[in-house]
C-alpha positions in Angstrom: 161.0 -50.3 158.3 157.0 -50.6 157.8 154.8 -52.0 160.3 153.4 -55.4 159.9 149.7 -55.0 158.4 146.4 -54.8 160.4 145.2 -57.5 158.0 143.7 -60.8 159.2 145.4 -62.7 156.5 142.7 -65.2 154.6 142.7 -69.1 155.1 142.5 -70.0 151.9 142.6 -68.5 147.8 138.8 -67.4 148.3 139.8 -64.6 151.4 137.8 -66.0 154.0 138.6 -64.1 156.9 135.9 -61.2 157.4 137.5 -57.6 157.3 135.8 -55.2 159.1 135.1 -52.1 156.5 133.3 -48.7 157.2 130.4 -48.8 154.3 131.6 -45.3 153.6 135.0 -46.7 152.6 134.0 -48.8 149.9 133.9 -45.1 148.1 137.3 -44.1 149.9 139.1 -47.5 148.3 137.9 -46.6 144.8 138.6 -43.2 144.6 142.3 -43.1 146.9 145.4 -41.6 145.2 147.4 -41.7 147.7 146.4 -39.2 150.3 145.7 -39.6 153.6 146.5 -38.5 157.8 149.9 -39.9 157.9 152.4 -42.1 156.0 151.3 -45.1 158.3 147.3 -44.4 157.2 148.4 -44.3 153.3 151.0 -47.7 154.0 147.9 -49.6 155.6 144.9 -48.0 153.1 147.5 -49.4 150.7 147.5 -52.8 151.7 143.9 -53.1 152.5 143.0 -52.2 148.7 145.8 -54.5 148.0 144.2 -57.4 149.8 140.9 -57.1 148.5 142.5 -56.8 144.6 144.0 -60.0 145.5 141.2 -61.6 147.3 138.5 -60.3 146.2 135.6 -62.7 147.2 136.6 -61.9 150.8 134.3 -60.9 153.5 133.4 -57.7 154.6 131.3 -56.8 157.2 129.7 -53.4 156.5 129.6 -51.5 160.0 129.7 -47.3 161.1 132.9 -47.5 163.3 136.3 -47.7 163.1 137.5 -50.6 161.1 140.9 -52.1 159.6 141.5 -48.9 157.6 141.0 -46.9 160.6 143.4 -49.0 162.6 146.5 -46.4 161.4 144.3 -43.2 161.5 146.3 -40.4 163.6 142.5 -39.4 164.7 141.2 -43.1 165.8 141.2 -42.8 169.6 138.8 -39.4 168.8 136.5 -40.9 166.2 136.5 -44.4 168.3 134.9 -42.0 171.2 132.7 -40.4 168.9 133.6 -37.2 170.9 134.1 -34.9 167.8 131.2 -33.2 165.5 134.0 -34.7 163.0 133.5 -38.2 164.0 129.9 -37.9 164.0 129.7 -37.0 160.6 132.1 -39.8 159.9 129.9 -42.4 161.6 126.8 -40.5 159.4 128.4 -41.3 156.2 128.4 -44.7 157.0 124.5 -44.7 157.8 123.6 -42.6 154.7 125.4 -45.3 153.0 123.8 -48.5 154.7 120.6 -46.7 153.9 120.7 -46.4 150.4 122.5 -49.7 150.2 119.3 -51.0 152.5 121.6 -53.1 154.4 122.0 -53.1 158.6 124.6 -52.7 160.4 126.8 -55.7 160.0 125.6 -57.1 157.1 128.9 -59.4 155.5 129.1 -59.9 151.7 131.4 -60.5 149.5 134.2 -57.9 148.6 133.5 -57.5 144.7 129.3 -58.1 145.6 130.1 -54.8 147.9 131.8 -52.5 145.2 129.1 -54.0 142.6 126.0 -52.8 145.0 127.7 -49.5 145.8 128.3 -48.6 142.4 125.0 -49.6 140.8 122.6 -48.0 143.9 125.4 -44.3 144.6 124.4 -44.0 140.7 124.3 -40.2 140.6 125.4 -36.8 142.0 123.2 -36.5 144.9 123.5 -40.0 146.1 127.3 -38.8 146.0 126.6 -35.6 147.6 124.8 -37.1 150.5 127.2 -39.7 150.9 130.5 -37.6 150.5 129.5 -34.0 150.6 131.7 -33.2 153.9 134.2 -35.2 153.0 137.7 -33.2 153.4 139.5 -35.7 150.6 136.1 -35.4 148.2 138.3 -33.0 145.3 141.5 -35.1 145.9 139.3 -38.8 145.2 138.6 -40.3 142.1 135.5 -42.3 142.6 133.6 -38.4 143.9 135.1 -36.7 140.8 133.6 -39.5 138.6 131.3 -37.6 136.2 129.4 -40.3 134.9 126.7 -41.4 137.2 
């Protein structure tokens, strides 16, 4: 049987409850294939992309610490603590991607706004690279294998 979802289920047609998303993860939710920790991490990354397909002019908020993805993450108690060199370099994706998104911490926008503004300012290899380079998933996800950027 599969655990309910993490997902704060919108009000209305337009999505307007807020998910919290890592900025890093708007890159994660283009390229997944399926991969992931654990069954339960792949069943909720699942319904997250499928929430924001079906909504998406829903709010994120853009942040660089565990969010609804992370909720089903074997590692989350670790990262949450920042205790690792692992979940340092998580949060550090998140900031190289605020900065060259030149949003703060927090910043909400729109879901398809988001993916729009990633995709137009990660526009080529190194912004990848700096984003993604240390990224255990990077050769299994579609959006880093993209070659035109």
């Amino acid at each position: 049987m599969l655990k309910k979802s993490n997902i704060p289920r919108p009000d209305s047609e337009t999505g307007s409850k807020c998910l919290k998303i890592r900025a890093h993860h708007l890159c994660c939710i283009q390229g997944f294939q399926g991969y992931g920790y654990s069954p339960a991490f792949v069943v909720n990354l699942r319904a997250v992309i499928e929430d924001i397909k079906a909504f998406p002019s829903r709010s994120l908020e853009l942040v660089s610490e565990c969010d609804v993805i992370c909720d089903s993450c074997p590692g989350k108690r670790e990262c949450t603590a920042q205790v690792s060199i692992a979940s340092r370099d998580i949060r550090n994706m998140d900031l190289v991607v605020m900065k060259k998104l030149k949003i703060e911490e927090g910043t909400i926008m729109e879901a398809d706004k988001a993916f729009k503004l990633i995709n137009s300012q990660l526009a080529n290899a190194s912004d990848v690279e700096d984003v993604c380079g240390a990224c255990k998933w990077r050769q299994k996800c579609l959006w880093y294998l993209q070659e035109e950027r």
